[in-house]
N, C-alpha and C positions, 0 to 999 in steps of 0.2 A: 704384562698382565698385572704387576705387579704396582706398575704405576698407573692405569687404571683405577685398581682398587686404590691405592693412595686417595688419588683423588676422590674419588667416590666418598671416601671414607672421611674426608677431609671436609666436605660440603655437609656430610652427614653432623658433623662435630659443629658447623657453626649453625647447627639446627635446621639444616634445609628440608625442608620435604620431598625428599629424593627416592626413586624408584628405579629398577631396572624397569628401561621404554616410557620412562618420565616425558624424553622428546616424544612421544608420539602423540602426546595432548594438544599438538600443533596443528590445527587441520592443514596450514602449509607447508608445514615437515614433512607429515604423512604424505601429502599430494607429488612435494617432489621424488620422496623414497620411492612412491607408484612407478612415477616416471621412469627413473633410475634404474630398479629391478625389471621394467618392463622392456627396456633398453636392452639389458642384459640378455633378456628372453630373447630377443629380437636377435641379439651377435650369436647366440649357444644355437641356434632353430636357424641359422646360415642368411637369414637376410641381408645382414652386411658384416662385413669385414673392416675391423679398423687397419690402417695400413700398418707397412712395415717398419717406420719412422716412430710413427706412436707404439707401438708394440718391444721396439728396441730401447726406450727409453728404461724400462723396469729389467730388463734380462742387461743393459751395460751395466746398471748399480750393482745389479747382484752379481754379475761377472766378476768384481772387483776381485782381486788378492787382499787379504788380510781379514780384519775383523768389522771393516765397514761392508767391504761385500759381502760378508756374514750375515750381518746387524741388517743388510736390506734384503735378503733372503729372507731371513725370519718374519720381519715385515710383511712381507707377501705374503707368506704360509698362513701369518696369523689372519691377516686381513682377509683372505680367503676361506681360512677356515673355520673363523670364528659364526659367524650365522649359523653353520651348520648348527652349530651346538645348544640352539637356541633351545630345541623342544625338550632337548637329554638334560643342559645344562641351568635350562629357566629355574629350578627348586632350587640348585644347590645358589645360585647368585642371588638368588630373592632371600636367604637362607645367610649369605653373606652380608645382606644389606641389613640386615636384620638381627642378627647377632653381634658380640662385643667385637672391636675393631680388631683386635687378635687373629680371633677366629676369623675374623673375613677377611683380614689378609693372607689368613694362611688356605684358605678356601681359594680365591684369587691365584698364591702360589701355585699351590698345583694342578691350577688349570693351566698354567703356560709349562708347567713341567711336563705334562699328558701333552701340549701343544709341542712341544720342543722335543720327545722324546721316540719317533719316528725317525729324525734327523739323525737324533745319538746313537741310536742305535745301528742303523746303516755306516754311521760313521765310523763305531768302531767294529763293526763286520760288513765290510765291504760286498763280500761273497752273496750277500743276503740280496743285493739288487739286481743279478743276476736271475732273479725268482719271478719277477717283476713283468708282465706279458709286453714284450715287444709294441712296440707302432704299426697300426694299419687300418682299415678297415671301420674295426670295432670301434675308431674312436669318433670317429664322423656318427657312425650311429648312436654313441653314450651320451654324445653331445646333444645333437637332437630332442633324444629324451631328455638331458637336465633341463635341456627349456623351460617342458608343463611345468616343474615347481615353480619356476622364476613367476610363470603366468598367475598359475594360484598363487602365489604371494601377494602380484600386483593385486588380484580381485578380492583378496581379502581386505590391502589397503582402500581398494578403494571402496568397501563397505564400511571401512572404518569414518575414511572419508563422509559417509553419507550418514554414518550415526552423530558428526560432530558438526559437519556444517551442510548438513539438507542434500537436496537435489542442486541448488546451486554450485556448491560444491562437489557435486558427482560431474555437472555438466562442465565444469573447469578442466577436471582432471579429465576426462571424455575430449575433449577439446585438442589438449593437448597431447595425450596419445597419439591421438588421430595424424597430428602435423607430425610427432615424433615418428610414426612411419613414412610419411611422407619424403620427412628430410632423412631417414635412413635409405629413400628405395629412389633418390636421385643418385643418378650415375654416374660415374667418375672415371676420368681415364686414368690409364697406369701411371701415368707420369702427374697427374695431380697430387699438391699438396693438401688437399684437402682431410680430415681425421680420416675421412672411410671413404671405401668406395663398393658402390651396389653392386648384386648379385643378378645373374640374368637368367640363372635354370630355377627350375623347380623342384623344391621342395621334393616332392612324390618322387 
């Protein structure tokens, strides 16, 4: 986070006109983010499954021993859990970009401190994960649900979509959804190398 706000802070200083979601004045930024999150919705909602090859590549980094399999743990955490933070954390980073480079670093700080400090604190009380509700059931279901946000995200992008570049632009992105289910609901044998391979029950 820290290097983030560097940066940030760094572009700011050679006068950039920089925002937090600066990238999203791109109507092809925005269009592939649609894709991307709607992709997402698509693996969380059980259409497909990426296999176990691609799956193992991020759980062997953070398997590691030492402070690299640390540093790519962290990674993951952040990468995953930073969107979250968007509606709770959007004031304080606008707030950041916005005040003297001090303050927004030290704003930036302790958001990877609030990020990191889940990890800390399990680590140094072990007992506490123990609290933590088992595997079953409920997570095939939680999953599911996380879907709708992914969904509403994409159809927010893709109004944003339509405020910057038209109906042309809605019907691109429209376009390619449409294939992206496509080539998400081709089937795959088990023994394929292919990223995913399709689901064959239903949903219901």
């Amino acid at each position: 986070m820290l290097i983030i706000g560097g940066v940030l802070e760094t572009f700011r200083a050679a006068d950039a006109q920089l925002g937090w979601g600066f990238q999203l004045q791109s109507p092809a930024f925005v269009t592939f983010m649609a894709w991307f999150i709607f992709v997402i919705g698509l693996n969380l909602a059980g259409v497909f499954e990426f296999n176990s090859h691609l799956r193992g590549i991020g759980s062997t980094l953070a398997m590691r021993m030492g402070l690299s399999g640390s540093f790519v743990t962290g990674l993951v955490a952040v990468a995953v859990a930073t969107p979250c933070t968007a509606p709770f954390m959007g004031a304080a980073i606008a707030s950041a970009l916005a005040a003297p480079a001090i303050f927004g670093l030290c704003i930036f700080l302790f958001l990877g401190i609030g990020l990191a400090l889940p990890f800390l604190v399990v680590g140094f009380v072990p007992r506490l994960g123990t609290f933590l509700p088992p595997p079953g059931k409920w997570m095939g279901v939680l999953r599911q649900l996380l879907a709708f946000p992914m969904f509403a995200t994409a159809t927010w992008l893709l109004w944003v979509v339509a405020r910057q570049a038209g109906a042309p632009g809605v019907l691109v992105a429209v376009i390619g959804a449409v294939l992206l289910i496509l080539l998400c609901r081709i089937p795959r044998s088990p023994g394929s190398r292919g990223v995913w391979h399709g689901h064959s029950r239903c949903l219901a």
